[in-house]
C-alpha positions as CSV (number, residue, x, y, z in Angstrom):
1,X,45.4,-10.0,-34.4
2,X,45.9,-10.6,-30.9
3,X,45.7,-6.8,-30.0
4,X,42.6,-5.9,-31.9
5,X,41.3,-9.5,-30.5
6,X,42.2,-7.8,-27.1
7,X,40.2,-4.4,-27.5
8,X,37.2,-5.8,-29.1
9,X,36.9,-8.1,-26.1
10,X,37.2,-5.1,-23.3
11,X,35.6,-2.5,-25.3
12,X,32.5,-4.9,-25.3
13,X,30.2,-4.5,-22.2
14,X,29.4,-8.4,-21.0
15,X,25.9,-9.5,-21.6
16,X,25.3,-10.4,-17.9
17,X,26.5,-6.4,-17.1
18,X,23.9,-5.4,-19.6
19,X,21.2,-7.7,-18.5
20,X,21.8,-6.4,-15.0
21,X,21.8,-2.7,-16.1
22,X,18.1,-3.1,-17.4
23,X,16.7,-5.1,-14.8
24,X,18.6,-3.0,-11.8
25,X,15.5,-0.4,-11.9
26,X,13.7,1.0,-9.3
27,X,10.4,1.2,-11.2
28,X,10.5,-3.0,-11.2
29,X,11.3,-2.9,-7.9
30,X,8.7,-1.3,-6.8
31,X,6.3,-2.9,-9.6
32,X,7.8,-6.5,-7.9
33,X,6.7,-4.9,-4.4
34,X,3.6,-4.5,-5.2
35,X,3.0,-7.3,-7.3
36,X,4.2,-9.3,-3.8
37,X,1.2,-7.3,-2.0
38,X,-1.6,-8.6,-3.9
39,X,-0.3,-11.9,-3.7
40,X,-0.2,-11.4,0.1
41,X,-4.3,-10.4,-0.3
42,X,-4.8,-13.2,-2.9
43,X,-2.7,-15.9,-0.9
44,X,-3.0,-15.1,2.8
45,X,-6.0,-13.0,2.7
46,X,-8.3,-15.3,0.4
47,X,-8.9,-12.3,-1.6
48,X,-9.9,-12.0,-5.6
49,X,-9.4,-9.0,-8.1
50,X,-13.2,-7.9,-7.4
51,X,-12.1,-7.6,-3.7
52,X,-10.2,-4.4,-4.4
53,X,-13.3,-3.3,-6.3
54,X,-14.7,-2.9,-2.8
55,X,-17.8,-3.3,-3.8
56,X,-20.8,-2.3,-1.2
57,X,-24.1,-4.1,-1.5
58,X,-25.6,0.0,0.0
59,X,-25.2,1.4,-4.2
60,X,-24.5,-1.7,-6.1
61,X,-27.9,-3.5,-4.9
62,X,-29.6,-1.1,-2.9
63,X,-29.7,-2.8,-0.1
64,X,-30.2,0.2,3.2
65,X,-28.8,-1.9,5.3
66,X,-26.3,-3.7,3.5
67,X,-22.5,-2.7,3.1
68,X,-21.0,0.5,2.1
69,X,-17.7,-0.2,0.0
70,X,-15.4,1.6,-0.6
71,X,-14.8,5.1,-3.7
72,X,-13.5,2.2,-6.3
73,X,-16.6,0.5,-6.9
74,X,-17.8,3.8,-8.3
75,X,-15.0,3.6,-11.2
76,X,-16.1,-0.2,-11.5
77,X,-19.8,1.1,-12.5
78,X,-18.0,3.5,-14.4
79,X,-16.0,1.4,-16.3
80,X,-19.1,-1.3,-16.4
81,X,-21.4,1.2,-18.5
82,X,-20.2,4.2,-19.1
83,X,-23.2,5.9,-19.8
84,X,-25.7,4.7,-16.9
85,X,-23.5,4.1,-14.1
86,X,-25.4,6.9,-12.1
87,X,-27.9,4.9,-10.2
88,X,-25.2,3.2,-8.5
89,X,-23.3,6.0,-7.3
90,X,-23.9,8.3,-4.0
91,X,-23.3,11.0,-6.1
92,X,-23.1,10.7,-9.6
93,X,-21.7,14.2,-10.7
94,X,-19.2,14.0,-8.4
95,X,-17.9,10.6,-9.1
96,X,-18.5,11.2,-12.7
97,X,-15.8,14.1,-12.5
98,X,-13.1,11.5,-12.0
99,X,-14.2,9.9,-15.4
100,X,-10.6,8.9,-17.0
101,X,-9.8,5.8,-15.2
102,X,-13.3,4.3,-15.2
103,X,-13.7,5.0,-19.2
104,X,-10.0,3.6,-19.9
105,X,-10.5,0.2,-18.2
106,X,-14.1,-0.1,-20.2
107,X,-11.8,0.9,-23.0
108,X,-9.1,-1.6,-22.1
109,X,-11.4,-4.4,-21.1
110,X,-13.7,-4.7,-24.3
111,X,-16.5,-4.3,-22.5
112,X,-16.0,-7.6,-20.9
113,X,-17.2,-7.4,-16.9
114,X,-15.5,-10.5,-16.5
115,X,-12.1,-8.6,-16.9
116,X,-13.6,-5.1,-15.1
117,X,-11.2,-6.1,-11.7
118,X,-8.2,-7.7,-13.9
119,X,-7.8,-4.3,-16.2
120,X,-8.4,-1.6,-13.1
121,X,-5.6,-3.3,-11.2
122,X,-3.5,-3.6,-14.1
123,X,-4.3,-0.2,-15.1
124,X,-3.1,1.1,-12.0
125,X,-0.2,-1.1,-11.3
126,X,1.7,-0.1,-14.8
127,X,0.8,3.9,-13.8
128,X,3.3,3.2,-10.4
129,X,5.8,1.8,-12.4
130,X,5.5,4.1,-15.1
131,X,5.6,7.0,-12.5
132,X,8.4,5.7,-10.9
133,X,10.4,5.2,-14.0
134,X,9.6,8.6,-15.5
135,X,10.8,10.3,-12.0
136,X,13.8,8.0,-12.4
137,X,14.5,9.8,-16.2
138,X,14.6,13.2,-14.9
139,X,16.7,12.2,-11.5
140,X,19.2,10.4,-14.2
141,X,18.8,13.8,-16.4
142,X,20.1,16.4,-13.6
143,X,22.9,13.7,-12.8
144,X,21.0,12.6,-9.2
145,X,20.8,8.3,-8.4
146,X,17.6,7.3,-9.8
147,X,16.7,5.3,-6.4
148,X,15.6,8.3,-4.8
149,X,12.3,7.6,-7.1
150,X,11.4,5.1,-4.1
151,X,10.3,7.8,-2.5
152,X,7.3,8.4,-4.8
153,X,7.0,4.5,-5.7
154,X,7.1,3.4,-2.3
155,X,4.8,5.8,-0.9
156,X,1.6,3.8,1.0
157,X,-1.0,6.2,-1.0
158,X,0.3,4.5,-3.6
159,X,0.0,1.1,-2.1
160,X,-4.1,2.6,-1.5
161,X,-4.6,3.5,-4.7
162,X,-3.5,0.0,-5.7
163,X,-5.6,-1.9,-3.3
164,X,-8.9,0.0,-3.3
165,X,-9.1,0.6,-6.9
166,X,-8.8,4.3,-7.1
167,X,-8.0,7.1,-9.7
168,X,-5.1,8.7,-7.6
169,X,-1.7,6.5,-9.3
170,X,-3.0,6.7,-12.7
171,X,-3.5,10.7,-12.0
172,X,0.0,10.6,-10.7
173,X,1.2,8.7,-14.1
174,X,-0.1,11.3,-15.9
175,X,1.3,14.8,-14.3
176,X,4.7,12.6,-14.6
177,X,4.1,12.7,-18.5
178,X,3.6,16.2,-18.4
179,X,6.4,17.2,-16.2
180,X,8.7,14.8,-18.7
181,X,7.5,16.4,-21.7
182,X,8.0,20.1,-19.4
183,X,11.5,19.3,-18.8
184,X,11.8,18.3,-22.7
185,X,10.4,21.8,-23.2
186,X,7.3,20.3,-25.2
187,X,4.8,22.9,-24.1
188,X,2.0,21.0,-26.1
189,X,2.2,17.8,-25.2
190,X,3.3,18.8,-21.5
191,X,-0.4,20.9,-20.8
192,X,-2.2,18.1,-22.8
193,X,-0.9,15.3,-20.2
194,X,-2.3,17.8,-17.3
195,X,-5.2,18.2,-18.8
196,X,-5.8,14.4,-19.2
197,X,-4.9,14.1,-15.6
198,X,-7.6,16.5,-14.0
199,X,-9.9,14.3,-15.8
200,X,-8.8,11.5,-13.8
201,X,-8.8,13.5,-10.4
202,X,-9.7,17.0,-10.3
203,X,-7.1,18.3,-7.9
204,X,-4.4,17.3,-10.4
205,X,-5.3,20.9,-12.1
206,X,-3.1,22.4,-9.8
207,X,-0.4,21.7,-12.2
208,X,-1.4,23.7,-15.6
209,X,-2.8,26.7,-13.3
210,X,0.5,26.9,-11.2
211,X,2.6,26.2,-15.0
212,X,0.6,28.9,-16.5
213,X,0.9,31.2,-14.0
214,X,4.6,31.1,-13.3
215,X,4.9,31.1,-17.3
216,X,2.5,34.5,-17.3
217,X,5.2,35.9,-14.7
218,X,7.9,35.2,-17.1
219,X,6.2,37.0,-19.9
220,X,5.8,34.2,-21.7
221,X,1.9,34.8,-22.3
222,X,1.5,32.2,-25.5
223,X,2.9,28.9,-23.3
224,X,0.8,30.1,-20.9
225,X,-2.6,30.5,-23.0
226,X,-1.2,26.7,-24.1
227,X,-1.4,25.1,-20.4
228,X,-5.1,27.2,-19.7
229,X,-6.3,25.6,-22.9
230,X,-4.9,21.9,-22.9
231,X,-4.3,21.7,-19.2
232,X,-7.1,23.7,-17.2
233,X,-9.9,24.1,-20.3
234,X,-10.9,19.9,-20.4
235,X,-11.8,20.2,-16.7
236,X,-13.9,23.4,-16.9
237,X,-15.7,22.0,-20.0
238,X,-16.2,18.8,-18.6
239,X,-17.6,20.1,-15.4
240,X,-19.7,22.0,-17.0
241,X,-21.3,19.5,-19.3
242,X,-21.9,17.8,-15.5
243,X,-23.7,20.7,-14.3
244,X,-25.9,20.7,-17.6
245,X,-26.5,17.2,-17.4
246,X,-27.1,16.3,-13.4
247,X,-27.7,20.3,-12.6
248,X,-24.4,20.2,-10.2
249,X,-21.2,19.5,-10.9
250,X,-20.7,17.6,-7.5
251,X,-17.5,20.0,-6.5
252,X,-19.6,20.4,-2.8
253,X,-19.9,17.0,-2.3
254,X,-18.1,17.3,0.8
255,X,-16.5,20.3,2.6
256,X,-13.2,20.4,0.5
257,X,-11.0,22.5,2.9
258,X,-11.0,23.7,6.7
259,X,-10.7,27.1,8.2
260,X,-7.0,27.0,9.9
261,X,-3.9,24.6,8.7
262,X,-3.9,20.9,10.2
263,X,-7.2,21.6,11.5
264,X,-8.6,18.2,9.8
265,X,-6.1,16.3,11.7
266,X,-5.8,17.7,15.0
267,X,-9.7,16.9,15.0
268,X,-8.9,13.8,15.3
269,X,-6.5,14.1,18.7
270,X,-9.0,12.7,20.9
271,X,-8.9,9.5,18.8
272,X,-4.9,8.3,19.8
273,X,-4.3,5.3,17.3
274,X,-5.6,7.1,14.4
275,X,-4.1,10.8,15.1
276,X,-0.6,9.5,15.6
277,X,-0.8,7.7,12.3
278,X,-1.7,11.1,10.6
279,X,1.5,12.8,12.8
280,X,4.0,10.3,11.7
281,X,2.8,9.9,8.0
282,X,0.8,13.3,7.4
283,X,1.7,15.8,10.0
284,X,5.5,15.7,9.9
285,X,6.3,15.0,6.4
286,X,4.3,18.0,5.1
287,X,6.0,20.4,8.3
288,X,9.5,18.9,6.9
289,X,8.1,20.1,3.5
290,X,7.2,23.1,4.5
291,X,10.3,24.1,5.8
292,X,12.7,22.9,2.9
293,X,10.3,25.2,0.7
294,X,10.2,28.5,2.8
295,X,14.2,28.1,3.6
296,X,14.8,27.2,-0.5
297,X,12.7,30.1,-1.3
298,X,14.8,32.6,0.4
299,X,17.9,31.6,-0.9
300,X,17.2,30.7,-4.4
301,X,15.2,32.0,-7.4
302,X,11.4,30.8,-7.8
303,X,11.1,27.6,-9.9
304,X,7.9,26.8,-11.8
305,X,7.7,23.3,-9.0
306,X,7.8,25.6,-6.3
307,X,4.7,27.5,-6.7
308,X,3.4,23.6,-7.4
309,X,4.4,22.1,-4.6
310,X,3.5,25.2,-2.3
311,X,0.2,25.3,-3.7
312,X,-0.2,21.2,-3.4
313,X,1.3,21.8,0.5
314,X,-1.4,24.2,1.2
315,X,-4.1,21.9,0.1
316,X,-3.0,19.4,2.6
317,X,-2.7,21.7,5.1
318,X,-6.7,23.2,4.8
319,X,-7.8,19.5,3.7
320,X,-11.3,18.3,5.2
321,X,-11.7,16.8,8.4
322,X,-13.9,13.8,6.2
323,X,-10.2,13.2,3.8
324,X,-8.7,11.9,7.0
325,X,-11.4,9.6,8.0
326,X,-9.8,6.8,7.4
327,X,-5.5,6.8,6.4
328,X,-6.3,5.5,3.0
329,X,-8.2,8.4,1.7
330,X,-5.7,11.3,3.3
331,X,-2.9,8.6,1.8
332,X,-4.5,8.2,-2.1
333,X,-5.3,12.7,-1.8
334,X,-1.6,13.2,-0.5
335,X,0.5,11.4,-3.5
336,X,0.5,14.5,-5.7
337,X,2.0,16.5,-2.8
338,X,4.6,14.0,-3.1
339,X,4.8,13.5,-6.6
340,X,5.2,18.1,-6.7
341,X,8.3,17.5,-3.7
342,X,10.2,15.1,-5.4
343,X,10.0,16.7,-9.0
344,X,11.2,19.7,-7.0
345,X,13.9,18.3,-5.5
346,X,15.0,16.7,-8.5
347,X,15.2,20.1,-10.5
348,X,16.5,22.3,-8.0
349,X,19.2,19.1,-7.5
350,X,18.7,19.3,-3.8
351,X,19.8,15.8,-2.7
352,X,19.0,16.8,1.0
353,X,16.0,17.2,0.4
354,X,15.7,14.4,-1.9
355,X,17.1,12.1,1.3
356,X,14.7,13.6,4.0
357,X,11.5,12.8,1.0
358,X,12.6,9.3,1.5
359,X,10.6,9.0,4.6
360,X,7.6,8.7,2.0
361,X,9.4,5.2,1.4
362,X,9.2,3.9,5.0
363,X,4.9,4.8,5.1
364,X,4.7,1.4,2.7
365,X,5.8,-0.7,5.8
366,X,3.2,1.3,8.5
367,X,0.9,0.7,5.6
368,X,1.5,-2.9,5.3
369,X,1.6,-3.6,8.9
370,X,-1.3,-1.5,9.2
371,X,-3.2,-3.7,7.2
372,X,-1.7,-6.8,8.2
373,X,-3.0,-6.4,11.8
374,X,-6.4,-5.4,10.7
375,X,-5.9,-1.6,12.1
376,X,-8.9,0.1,11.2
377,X,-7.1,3.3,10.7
378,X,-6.4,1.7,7.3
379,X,-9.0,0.0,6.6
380,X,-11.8,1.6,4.9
């Protein structure tokens, strides 16, 4: 009696271990660290949920002379009324392209103003988490420490997205989904998840057309008719009802990319404070990136996140001189770039590069400094 007394006790993992094993999760550690930064706004700052709205008096009330807010107060007047948001918008078929996260807090919220600020916030903080826990599945899956997630979690465009109200973590959350399902080899469900996400930010459609081609090169023609259809089709369909309805689709908003690499930065080298931000957080990470990829390349086989990440690389490279105005837009563009390294990374099981991503991690303290000190590099 004794004996089996004996096994059942050490065969039985202690409640405390198990409690611990849940809880020890770098997806609520990061959803803790942010939850500590809006206190810091609310607390210290004296700030509500409408503050990260960001909401300029220049759209909202028409007032010339008033103030101009900031890209979330568009998705608030989105996510307000659906349907006649346009008058209070600088360019309605533009900001109407990034539709998703507007129409999912309406969705979310009832209809109820009241709760608008509560739900986008909320909406937004899950999508970190749930980014961060997803990138933690497929770390755990190819036998890699799950921490190395921070990277992605603790990246300041995140922090942006969070703060300013934007569509940029919920896009993230959503490419996640369909790189999980990807991995799962769920074709469907994969493209559909990409397709959702270009909804919420155009740019994300770099994922199905990169999937689709790389699955077209491996003579697999009817997964890659799947990812044009689910994953590229809503976007083109969508734009083009835009483009019916406004007679533009708002794609030339602003001069998307520059003639020669970096150029959008290096414009800035006359303006010290705010260039060597975009060195230390921009500039070097993405020349780090750069030569990971081109040195993995020659050695190895091409992977399906190669082409992605390259192809996400090269966008930051040619972005616009007006996406790194201020830190916090070039921060929010930027987290798919990380969000295609660390996937990477994490397939090709390439902890050195999965260590040298981790300087995505350190940007949340320059951000929160940043902000703390009122630099207006990060301040929008």
């Amino acid at each position: 009696m004794d004996h089996h007394l004996s096994l059942s006790v050490t065969g039985a993992i202690p409640l405390r271990s198990r409690t611990w094993s849940v809880l020890a999760r770098p997806s609520l550690l990061v959803g803790l660290v942010y939850i500590l930064l809006l206190l810091f706004f609310v607390v210290v700052r004296h700030e509500s949920a409408l503050s990260f709205v960001h909401l300029g008096t220049v759209w909202s009330a028409h007032q010339r002379a008033g103030s101009w807010g900031y890209d979330g107060q568009f998705y608030y007047q989105i996510a307000r009324n659906p349907l006649g948001a346009a008058p209070y918008m600088d360019n309605a078929p533009y900001r109407y392209q990034h539709i998703l996260y507007g129409l999912l807090a309406w969705m979310l919220s009832l209809g109820q103003p009241v709760l608008l600020p509560y739900v986008l916030l909320l909406i937004n903080l899950l999508a970190i988490i749930g980014s961060v826990e997803i990138l933690s599945l497929l770390l755990r899956r190819e036998g890699i420490s799950p921490w190395f997630s921070l990277g992605l979690g603790l990246y300041y465009g995140q922090a942006v997205g969070l703060t300013f109200d934007t569509t940029e973590p919920l896009t993230c959350f959503l490419l996640c989904l369909g790189l999980w399902f990807f991995a799962r080899k769920h074709v469907v469900a994969s493209a559909a998840w990409m397709g959702l996400a270009t909804l919420s930010r155009e740019t994300a459609v770099i994922f199905p057309l990169c999937m689709a081609a790389f699955l077209l090169w491996q003579h697999q023609g009817r997964n890659a008719l799947v990812f044009i259809l689910l994953g590229v089709l809503p976007l083109a369909v969508w734009l083009l009802g835009l483009a019916l309805h406004f007679g533009q689709t708002g794609l030339t908003f602003t001069p998307p990319f520059e003639h020669f690499p970096f150029a959008g930065i290096f414009v800035y080298r006359n303006a010290p404070h705010k260039f060597w931000f975009l060195v230390l957080l921009l500039l070097v990470p993405t020349l780090l990136s750069l030569g990971f990829l081109v040195w993995d390349l020659i050695r190895r086989h091409l992977h399906p996140m190669a082409l992605i990440w390259a192809m996400n690389l090269g966008m930051l490279m040619f972005l616009s001189r007006f996406s790194y105005i201020e830190m916090v837009s070039a921060g929010r563009i930027s987290i798919v770039v990380v969000l295609a390294g660390m996937v990477y990374a994490t397939q090709t099981r390439n902890r050195t590069l999965l260590w040298c991503l981790q300087i995505y991690a350190l940007t949340f303290l320059v951000y929160f400094l940043g902000t703390l000190v009122h630099l207006d590099s990060f301040l929008a």
